[in-house]
C-alpha positions as CSV (number, residue, x, y, z in Angstrom):
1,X,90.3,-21.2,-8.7
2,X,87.8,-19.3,-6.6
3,X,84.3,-21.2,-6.5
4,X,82.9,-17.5,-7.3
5,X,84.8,-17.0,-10.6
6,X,81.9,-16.9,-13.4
7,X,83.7,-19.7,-16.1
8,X,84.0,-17.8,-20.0
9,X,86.1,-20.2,-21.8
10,X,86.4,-24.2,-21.8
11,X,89.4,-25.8,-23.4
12,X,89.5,-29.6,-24.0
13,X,92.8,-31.4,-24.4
14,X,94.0,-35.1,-24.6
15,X,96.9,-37.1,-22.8
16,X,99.3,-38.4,-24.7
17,X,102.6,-40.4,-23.8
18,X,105.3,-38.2,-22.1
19,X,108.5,-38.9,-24.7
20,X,110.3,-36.3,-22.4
21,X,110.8,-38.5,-19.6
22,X,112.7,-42.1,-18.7
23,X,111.5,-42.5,-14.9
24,X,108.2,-43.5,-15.5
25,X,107.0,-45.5,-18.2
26,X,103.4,-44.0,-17.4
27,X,102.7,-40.3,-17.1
28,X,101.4,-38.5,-19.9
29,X,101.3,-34.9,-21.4
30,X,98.0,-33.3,-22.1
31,X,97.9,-31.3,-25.7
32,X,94.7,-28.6,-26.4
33,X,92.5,-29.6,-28.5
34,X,92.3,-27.0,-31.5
35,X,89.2,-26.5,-34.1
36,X,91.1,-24.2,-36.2
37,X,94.1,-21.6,-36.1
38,X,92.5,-17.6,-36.7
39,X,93.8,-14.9,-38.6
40,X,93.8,-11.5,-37.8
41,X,90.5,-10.8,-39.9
42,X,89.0,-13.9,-37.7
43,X,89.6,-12.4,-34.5
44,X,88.1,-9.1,-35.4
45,X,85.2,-10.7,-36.9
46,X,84.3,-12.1,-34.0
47,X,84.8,-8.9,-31.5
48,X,82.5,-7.3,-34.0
49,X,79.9,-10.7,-33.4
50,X,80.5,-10.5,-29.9
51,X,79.6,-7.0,-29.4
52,X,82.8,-5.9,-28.3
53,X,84.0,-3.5,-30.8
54,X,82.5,-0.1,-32.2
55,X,83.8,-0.4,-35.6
56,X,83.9,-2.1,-38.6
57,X,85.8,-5.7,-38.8
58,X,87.5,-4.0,-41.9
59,X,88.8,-0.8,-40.2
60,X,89.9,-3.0,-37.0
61,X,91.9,-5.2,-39.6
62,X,93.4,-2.1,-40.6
63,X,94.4,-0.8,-37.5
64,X,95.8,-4.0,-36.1
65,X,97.9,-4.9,-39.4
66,X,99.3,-1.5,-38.8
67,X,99.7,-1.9,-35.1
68,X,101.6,-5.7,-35.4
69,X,103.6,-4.3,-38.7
70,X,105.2,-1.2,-36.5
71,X,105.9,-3.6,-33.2
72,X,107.7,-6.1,-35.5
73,X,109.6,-3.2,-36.9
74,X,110.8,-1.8,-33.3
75,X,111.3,-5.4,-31.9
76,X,114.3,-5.5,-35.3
77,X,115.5,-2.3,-33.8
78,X,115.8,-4.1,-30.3
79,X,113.2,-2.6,-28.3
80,X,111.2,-4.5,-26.3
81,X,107.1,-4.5,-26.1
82,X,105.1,-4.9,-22.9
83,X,101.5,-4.6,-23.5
84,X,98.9,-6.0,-20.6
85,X,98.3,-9.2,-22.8
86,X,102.0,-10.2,-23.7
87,X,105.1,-9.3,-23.2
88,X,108.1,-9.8,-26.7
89,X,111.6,-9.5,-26.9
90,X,114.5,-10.0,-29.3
91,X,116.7,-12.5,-28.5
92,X,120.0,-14.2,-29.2
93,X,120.8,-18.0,-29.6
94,X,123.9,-19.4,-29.4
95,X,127.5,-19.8,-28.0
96,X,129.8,-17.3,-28.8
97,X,133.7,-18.6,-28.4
98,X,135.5,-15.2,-27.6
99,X,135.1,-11.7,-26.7
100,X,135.4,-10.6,-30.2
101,X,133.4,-12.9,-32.0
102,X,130.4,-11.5,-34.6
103,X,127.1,-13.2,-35.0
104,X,127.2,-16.0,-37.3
105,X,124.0,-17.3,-38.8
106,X,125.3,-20.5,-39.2
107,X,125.7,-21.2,-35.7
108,X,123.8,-18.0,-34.1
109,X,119.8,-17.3,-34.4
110,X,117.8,-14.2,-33.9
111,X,114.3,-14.8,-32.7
112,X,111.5,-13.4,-30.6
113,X,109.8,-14.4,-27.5
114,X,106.6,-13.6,-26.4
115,X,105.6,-14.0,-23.0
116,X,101.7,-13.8,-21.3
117,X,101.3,-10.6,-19.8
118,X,99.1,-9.5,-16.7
119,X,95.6,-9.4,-18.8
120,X,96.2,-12.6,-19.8
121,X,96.8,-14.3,-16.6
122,X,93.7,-12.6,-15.4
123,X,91.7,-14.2,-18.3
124,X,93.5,-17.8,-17.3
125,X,91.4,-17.0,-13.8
126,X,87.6,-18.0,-16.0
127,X,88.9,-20.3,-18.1
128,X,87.8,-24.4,-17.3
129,X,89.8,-27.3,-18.8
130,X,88.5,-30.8,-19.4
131,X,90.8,-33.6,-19.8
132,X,89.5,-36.2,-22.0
133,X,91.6,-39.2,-21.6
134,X,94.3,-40.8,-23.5
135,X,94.0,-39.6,-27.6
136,X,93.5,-41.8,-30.2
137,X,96.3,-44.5,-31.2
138,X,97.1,-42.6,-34.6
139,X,99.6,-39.8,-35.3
140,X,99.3,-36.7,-34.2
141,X,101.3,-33.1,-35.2
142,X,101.7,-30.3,-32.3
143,X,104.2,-28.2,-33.0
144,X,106.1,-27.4,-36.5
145,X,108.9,-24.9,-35.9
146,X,110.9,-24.0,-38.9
147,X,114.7,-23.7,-37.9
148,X,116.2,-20.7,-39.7
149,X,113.8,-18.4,-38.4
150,X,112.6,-19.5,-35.1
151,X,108.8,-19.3,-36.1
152,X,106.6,-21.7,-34.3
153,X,103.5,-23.2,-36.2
154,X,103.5,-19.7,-38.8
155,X,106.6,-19.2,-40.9
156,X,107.8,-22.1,-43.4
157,X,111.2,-21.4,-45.2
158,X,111.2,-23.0,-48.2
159,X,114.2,-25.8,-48.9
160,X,115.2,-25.2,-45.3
161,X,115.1,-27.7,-41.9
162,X,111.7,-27.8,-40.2
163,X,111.3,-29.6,-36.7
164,X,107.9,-31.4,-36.7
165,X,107.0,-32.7,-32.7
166,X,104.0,-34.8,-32.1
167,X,103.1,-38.3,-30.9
168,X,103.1,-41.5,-33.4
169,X,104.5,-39.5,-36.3
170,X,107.4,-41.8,-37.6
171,X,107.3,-42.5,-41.2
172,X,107.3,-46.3,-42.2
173,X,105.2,-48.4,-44.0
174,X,104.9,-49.9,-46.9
175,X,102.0,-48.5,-48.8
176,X,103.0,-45.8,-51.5
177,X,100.8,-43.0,-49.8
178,X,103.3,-42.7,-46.7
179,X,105.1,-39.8,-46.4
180,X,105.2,-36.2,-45.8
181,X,103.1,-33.5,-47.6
182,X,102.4,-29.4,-48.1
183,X,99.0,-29.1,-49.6
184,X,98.6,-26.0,-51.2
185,X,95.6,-24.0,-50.3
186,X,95.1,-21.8,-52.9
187,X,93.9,-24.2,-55.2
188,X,95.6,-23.6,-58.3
189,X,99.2,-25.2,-56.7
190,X,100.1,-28.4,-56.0
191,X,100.3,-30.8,-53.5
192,X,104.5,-30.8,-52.5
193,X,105.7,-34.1,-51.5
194,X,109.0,-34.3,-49.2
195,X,111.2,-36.7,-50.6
196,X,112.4,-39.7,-48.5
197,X,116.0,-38.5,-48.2
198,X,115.0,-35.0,-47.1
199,X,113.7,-37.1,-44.0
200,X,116.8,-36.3,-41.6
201,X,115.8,-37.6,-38.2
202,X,112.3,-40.0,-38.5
203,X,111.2,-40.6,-34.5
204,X,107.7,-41.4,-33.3
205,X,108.1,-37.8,-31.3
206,X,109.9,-35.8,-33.7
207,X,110.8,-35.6,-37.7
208,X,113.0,-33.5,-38.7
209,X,113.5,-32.5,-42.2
210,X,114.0,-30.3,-45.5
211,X,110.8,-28.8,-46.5
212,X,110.5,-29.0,-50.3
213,X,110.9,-26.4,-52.7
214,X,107.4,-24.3,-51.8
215,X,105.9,-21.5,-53.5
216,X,104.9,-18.4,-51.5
217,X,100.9,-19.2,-50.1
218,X,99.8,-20.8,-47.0
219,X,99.6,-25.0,-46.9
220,X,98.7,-27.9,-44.2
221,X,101.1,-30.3,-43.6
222,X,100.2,-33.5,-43.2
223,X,101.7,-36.6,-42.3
224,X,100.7,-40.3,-43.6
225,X,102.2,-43.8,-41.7
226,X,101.4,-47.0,-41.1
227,X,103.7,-46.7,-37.8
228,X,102.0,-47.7,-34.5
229,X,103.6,-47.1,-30.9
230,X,106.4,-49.8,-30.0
231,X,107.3,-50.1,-34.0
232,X,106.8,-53.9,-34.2
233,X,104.3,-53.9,-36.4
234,X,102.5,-51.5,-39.0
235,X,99.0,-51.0,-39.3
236,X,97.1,-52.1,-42.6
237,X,95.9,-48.7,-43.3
238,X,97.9,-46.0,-43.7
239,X,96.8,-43.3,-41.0
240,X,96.7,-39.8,-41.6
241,X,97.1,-36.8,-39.1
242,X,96.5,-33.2,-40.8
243,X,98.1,-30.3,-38.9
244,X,95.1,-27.6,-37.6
245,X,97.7,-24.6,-38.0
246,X,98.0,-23.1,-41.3
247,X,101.7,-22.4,-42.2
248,X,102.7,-19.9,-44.3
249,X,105.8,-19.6,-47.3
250,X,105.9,-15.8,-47.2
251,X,107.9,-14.2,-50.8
252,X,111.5,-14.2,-51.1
């Protein structure tokens, strides 16, 4: 980075261990710290506290939910969106095992990538990171990504598989608060616990399981163990890592 660049942003991020690799016992991966996930409404809010925008937060709401409803719609048709600040495209998972085979959902996914566009990598140019060491022993959620629709850290599908990554996130103990949990935020639903046996792969790096039966609303998932790295021993008091991202059950 030029010495001349005037610094706008500052991101802060911790090291955690590197589950990815074998070769050395002792390199890390660094994870952003995150206060809080925004909405749409959140981001326009703040242009209009910044200064940056000449209308109301309202209106802007409007025209953005208008504007991400009609890309979503032509990205379904197959087109392709490149805007200065990203770059999306449908895309196809899977094998297919001859020339004439359909798409099958059940071993075939449609998703979307996005990819930073030029704007972006321009704004990466001001931006300063500070690495504050090795995080905190306890578990830690970075990434839920929920398996029938591809969605990373948004969409939940009720009933379905969900991938949940992060560091120290094995569930074991034996206190009767360890588990898995959706707390509703709308505060007249409940609390959904995952049931042990919906608990299909339990690793200190990744969980994967069957979400419960969730309402339509937006939760946090949290995660509560007594697990500690090397799985010798458990803690004496359950620990507790709450997801920063909001994840959403959208209606049937």
């Amino acid at each position: 980075m030029s010495s001349n660049v005037m610094i706008l942003h500052r991101i802060r991020a911790y090291l955690y261990d590197n589950p990815l690799t074998t070769g050395n016992k002792n390199d890390f991966m660094a994870r952003v710290v995150s206060d809080r996930s925004l909405s749409v409404r959140d981001i326009c809010e703040k242009a209009r506290q910044r200064g940056g925008a000449d209308v109301t937060a309202e209106a802007m709401v409007h025209a953005v939910e208008l504007f991400l409803r009609e890309m979503a719609y032509n990205l379904c048709d197959g087109y392709s969106v490149n805007l200065k600040w990203f770059v999306a495209s449908p895309h196809i998972k899977g094998v297919f095992d001859a020339p004439d085979e359909q798409f099958n959902p059940e071993k075939h996914r449609m998703l979307f990538e996005f990819h930073q566009g030029l704007d972006m990598r321009r704004e990466l140019e001001r931006l300063q990171i500070k690495i504050l060491g090795p995080a905190p022993v306890g578990p830690h959620i970075w990434q839920v990504e929920d398996r029938d629709t591809g969605s990373i850290d948004d969409i939940v599908s009720a009933a379905r598989p969900l991938v949940i990554r992060g560091f120290n996130i094995r569930v074991a103990g034996t206190e009767p608060e360890v588990g898995v949990y959706f707390h509703a935020l709308e505060s007249t639903r409940p609390t959904y616990t995952v049931d042990k046996k919906d608990i299909l792969t339990n690793n200190p790096s990744k969980l994967l399981i069957i979400s419960p039966d969730l309402s339509p609303g937006t939760y946090r998932l949290e995660i509560i163990t007594q697990y500690v790295s090397g799985g010798k021993s458990f803690v004496k008091e359950p620990r507790t890592n709450t997801f920063e991202k909001v994840l959403r059950v959208a209606p049937n």
